[in-house]
Every structure is written in C-alpha cells, then in structure tokens.
PyMOL Python script that loads the backbone (N, CA, C, O; Angstrom):
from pymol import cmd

cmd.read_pdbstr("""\
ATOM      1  N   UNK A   1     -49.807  85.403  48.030  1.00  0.00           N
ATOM      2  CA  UNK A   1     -49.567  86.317  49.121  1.00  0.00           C
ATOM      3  C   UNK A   1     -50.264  87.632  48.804  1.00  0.00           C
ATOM      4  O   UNK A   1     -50.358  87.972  47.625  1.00  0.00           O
ATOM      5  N   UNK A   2     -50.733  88.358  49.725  1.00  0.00           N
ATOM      6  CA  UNK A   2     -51.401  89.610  49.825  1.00  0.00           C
ATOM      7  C   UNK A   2     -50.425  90.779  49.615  1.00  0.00           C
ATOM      8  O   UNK A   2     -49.236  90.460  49.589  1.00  0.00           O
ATOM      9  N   UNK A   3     -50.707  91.997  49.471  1.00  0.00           N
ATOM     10  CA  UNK A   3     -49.732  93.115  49.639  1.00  0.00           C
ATOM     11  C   UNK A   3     -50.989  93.926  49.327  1.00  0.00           C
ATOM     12  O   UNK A   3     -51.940  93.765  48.563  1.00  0.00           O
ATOM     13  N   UNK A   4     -50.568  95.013  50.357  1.00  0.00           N
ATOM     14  CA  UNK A   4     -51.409  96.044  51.207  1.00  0.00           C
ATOM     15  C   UNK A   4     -50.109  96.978  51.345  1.00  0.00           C
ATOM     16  O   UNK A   4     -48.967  96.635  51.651  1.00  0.00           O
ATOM     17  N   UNK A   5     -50.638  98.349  51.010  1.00  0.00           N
ATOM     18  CA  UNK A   5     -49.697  99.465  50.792  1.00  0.00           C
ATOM     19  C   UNK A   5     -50.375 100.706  51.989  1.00  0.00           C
ATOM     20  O   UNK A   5     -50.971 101.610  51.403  1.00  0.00           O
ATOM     21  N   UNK A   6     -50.356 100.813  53.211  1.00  0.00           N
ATOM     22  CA  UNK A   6     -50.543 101.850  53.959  1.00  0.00           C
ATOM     23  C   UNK A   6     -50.050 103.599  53.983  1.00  0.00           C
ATOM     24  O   UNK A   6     -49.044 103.454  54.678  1.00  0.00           O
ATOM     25  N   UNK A   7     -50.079 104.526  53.802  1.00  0.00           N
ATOM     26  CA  UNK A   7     -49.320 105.457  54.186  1.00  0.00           C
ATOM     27  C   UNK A   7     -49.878 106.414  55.396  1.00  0.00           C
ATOM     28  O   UNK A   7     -51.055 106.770  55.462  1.00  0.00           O
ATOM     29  N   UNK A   8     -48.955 106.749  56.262  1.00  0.00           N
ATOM     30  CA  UNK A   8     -49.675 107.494  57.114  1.00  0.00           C
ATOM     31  C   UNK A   8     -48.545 107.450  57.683  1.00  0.00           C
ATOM     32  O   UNK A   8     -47.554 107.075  57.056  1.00  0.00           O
ATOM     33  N   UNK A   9     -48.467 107.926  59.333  1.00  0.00           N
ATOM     34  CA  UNK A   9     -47.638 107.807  60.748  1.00  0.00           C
ATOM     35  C   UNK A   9     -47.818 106.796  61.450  1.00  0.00           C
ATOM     36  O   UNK A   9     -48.973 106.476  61.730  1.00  0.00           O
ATOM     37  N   UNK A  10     -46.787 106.081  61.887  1.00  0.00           N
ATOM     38  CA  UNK A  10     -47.622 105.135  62.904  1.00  0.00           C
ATOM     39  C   UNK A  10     -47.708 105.546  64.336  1.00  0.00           C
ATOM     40  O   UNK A  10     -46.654 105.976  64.805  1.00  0.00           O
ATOM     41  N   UNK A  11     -48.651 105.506  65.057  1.00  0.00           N
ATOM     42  CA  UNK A  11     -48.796 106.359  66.576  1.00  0.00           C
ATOM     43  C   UNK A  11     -48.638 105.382  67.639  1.00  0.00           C
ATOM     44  O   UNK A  11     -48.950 105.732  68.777  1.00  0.00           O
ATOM     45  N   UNK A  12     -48.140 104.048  67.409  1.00  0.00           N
ATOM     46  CA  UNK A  12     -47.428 103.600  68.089  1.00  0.00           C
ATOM     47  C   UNK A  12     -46.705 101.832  67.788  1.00  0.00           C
ATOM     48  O   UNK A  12     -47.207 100.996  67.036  1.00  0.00           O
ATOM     49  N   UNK A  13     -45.594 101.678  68.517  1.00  0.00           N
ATOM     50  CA  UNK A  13     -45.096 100.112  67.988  1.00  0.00           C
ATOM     51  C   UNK A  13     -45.963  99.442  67.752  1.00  0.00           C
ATOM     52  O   UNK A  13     -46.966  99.446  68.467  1.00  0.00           O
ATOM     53  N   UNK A  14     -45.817  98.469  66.417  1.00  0.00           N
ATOM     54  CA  UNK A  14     -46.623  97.079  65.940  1.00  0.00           C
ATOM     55  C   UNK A  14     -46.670  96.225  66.900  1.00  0.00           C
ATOM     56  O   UNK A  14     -45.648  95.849  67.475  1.00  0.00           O
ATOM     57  N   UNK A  15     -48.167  95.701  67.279  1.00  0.00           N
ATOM     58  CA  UNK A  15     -47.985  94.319  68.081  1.00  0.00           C
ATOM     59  C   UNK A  15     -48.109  93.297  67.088  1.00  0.00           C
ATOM     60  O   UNK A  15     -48.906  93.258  66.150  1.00  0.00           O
ATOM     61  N   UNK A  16     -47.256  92.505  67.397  1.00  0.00           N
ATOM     62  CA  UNK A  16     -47.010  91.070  66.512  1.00  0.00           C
ATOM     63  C   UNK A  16     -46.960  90.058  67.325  1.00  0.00           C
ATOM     64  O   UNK A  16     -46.267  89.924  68.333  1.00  0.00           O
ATOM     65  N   UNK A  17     -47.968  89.112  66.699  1.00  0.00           N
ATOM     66  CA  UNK A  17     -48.177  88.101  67.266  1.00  0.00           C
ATOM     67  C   UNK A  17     -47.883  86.780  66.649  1.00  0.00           C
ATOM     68  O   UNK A  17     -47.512  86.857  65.478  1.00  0.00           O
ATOM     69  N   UNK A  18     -47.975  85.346  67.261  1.00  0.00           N
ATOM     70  CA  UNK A  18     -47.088  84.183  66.039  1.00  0.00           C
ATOM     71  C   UNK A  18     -48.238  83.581  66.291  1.00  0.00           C
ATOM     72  O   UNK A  18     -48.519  83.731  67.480  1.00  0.00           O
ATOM     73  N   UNK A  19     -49.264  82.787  65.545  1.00  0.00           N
ATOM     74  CA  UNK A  19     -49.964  81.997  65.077  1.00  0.00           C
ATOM     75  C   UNK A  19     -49.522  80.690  65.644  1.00  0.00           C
ATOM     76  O   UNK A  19     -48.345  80.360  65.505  1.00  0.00           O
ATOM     77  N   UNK A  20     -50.575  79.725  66.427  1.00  0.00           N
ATOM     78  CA  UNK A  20     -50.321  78.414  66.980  1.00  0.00           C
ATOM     79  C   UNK A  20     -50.603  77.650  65.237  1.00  0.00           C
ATOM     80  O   UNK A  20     -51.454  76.764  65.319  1.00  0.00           O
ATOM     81  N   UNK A  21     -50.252  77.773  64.292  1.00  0.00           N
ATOM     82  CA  UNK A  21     -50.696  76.762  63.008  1.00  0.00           C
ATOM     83  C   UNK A  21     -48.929  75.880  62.959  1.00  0.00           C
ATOM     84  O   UNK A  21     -47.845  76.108  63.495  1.00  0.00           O
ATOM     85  N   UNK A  22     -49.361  75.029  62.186  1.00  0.00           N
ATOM     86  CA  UNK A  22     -47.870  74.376  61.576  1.00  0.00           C
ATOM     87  C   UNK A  22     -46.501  75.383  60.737  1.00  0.00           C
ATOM     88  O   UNK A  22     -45.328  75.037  60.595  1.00  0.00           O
ATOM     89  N   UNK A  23     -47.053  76.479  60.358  1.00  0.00           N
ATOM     90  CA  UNK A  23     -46.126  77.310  59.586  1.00  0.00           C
ATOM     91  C   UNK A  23     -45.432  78.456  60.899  1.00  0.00           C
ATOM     92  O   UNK A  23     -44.366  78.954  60.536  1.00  0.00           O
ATOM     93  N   UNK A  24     -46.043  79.030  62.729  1.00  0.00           N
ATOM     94  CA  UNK A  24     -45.819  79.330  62.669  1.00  0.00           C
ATOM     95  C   UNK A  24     -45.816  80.699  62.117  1.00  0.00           C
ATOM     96  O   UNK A  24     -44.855  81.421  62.382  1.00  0.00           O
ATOM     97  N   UNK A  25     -47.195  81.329  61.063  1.00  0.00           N
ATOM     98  CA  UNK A  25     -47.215  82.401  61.232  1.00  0.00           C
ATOM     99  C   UNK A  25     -47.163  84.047  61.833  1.00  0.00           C
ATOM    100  O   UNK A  25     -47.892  84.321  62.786  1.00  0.00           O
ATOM    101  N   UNK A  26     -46.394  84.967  61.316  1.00  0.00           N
ATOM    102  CA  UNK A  26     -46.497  86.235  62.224  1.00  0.00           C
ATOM    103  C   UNK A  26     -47.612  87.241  62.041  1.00  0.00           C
ATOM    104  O   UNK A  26     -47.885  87.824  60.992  1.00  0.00           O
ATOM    105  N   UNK A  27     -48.029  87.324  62.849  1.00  0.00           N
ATOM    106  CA  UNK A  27     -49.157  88.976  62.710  1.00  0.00           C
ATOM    107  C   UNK A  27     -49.103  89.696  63.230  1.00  0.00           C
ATOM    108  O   UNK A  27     -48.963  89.679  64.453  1.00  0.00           O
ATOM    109  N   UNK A  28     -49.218  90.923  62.331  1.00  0.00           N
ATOM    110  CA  UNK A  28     -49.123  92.248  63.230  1.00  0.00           C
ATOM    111  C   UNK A  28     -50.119  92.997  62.795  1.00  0.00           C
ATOM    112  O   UNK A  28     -50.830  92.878  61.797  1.00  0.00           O
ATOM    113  N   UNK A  29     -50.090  94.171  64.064  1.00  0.00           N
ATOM    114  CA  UNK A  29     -51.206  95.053  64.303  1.00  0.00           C
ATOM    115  C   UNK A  29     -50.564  96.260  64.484  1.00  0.00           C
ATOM    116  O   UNK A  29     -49.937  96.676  65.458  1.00  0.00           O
ATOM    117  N   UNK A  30     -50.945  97.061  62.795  1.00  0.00           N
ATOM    118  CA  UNK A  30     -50.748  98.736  63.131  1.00  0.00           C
ATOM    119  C   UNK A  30     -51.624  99.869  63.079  1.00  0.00           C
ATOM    120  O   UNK A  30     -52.577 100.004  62.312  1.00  0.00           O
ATOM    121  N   UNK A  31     -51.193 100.741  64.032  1.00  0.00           N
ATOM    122  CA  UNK A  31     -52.059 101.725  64.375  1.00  0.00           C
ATOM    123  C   UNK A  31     -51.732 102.836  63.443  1.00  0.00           C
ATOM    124  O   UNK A  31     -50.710 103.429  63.788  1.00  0.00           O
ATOM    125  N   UNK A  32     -52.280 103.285  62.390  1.00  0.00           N
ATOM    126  CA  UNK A  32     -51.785 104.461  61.521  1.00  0.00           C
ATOM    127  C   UNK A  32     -52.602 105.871  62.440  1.00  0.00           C
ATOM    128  O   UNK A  32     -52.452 107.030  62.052  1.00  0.00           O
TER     129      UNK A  32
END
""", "prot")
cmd.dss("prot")
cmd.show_as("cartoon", "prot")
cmd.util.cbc("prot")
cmd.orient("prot")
C-alpha cells in the first residue's frame, strides 16, 4: 500500500469515486 502525506487546506469536499474492479476500490480526489 502507498502512503502520501499532504498538508495544506482543502478548498473543497473530496470527490470519491468506487472502481468497477472485483475489490470494489475507493478513490478520491483532493483539492489542496
């Protein structure tokens, strides 16, 4: 697994999205 450490503000809600794969994955998208 990855880990990614951001700091900042976020300027607006995460869009998260779920992946058509077998697991079901979540992704999200932030705007710092």
């Amino acid at each position: 697994m990855n880990k990614t450490i951001l700091m900042g503000r976020l300027t607006k809600d995460p869009e998260v999205k779920y992946l058509q794969d077998e697991n079901s994955t979540a992704m999200a998208r932030y705007t710092l």
